[in-house]
N, C-alpha and C positions, 0 to 999 in steps of 0.2 A: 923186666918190663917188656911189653908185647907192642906193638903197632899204637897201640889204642892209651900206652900209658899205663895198660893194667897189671898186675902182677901174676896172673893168672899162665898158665901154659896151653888150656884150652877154655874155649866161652861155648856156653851152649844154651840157645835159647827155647822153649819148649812154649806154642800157637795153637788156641784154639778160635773159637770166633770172637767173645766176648771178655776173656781173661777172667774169669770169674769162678769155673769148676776144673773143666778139666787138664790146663793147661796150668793154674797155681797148684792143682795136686800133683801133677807129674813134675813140677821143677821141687818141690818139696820131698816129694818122694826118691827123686836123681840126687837131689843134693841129701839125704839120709844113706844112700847106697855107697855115696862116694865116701861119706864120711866114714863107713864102716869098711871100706876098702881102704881108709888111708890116703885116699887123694884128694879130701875134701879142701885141701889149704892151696892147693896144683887148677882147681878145674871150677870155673864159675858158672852157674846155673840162673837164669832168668827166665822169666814168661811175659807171652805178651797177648794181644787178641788181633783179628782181622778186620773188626768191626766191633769197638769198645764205644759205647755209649757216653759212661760216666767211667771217666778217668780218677785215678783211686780211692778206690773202694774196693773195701776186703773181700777175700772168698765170700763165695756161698755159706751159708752157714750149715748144710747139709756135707758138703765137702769138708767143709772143716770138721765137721762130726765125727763122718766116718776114718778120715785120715788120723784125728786124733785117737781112735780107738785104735788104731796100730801103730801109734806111736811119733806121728809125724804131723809138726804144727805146722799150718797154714799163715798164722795170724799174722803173720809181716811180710805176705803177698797182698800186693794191692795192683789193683789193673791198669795197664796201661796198652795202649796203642801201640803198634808194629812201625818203628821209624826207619826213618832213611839208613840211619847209621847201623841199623842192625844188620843189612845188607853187607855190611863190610866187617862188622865186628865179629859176627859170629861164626863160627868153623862149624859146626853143626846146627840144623835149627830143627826142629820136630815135632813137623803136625798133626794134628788129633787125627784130621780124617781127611779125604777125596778134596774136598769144597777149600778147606785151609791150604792144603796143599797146592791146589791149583789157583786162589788167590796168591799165594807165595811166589811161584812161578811167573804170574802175570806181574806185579809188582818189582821181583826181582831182577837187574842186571845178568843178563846171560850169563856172561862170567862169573855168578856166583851161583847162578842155579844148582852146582854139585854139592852144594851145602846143604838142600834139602831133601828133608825125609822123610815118610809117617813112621811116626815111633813106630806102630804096633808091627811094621816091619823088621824091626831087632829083637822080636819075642826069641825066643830059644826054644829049636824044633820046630814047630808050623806058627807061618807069621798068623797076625790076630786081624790084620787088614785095619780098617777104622775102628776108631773110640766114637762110641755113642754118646753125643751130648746128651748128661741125664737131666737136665734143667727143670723140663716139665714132665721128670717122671716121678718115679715112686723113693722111698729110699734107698731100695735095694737095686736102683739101677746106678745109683753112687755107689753104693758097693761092689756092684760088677765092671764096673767105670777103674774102682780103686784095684783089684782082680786084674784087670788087662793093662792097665800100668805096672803094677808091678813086675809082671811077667816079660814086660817089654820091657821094661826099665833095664832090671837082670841083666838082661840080652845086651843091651845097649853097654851098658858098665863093664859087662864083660871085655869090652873090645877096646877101651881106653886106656890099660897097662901099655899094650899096642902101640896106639895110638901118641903116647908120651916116652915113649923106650923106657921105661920101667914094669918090672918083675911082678909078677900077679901074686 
């Protein structure tokens, strides 16, 4: 058991603005990678938003579309708000882009600022910089959404054997 009661060894929370695309893709997609790494019972994955209007309510159905074509359900992420306690629970938190990150920052307790990151920063080889909210685009901008998570995700996983002194 951790601080927080949980069983987990690390918590990781993944922020975009609304909880709705690309932050339940990315915590779905994290929590796919770890499970294929064998850490998925070790490392807890959640998402949250900056600015959630309606508190839960599933994915997008566009994100859910496309992540389901590669094999990763969405359908038991539902949105919620960025709380207090995440501030203290989480050891990693990972925002889509510039804007999240910098609400994070403002929000956060200084002490926990080192917790924050933008995933597209753990791509592998040249970081991706921000995730583009594909909300009011096309389909194929969920798919290059799903594309630069993945690639970040990777990146990201990669460093969690590390991370837990276990063997990769």
């Amino acid at each position: 058991m951790n601080l927080f009661g949980t069983r987990y060894a690390l918590e990781i929370l993944t922020v975009c603005t609304a909880n709705i695309c690309r932050s339940p893709m990315a915590e779905c997609i994290l929590r796919e990678e770890l499970k294929m790494r064998g850490l998925g019972k070790k490392v807890s994955v959640s998402s949250a938003g900056t600015h959630v209007s309606r508190p839960g309510v599933i994915a997008d159905a566009r994100a859910r579309k496309v992540c389901a074509r590669h094999g990763v359900d969405l359908r038991r992420c539902r949105t919620r708000q960025v709380a207090e306690q995440d501030f203290h629970q989480f050891r990693f938190i990972l925002a889509m882009d510039e804007r999240n990150y910098g609400w994070l920052c403002r929000e956060f307790p200084p002490a926990q600022q080192h917790s924050i990151s933008l995933i597209g920063s753990w791509a592998q080889g040249e970081a991706i910089g921000d995730i583009p909210d594909p909300y009011f685009g096309s389909p194929a901008g969920f798919e290059a959404v799903y594309q630069q998570l993945h690639l970040s995700i990777k990146g990201f996983a990669a460093q969690i054997p590390n991370l837990l002194g276990v063997e990769n």
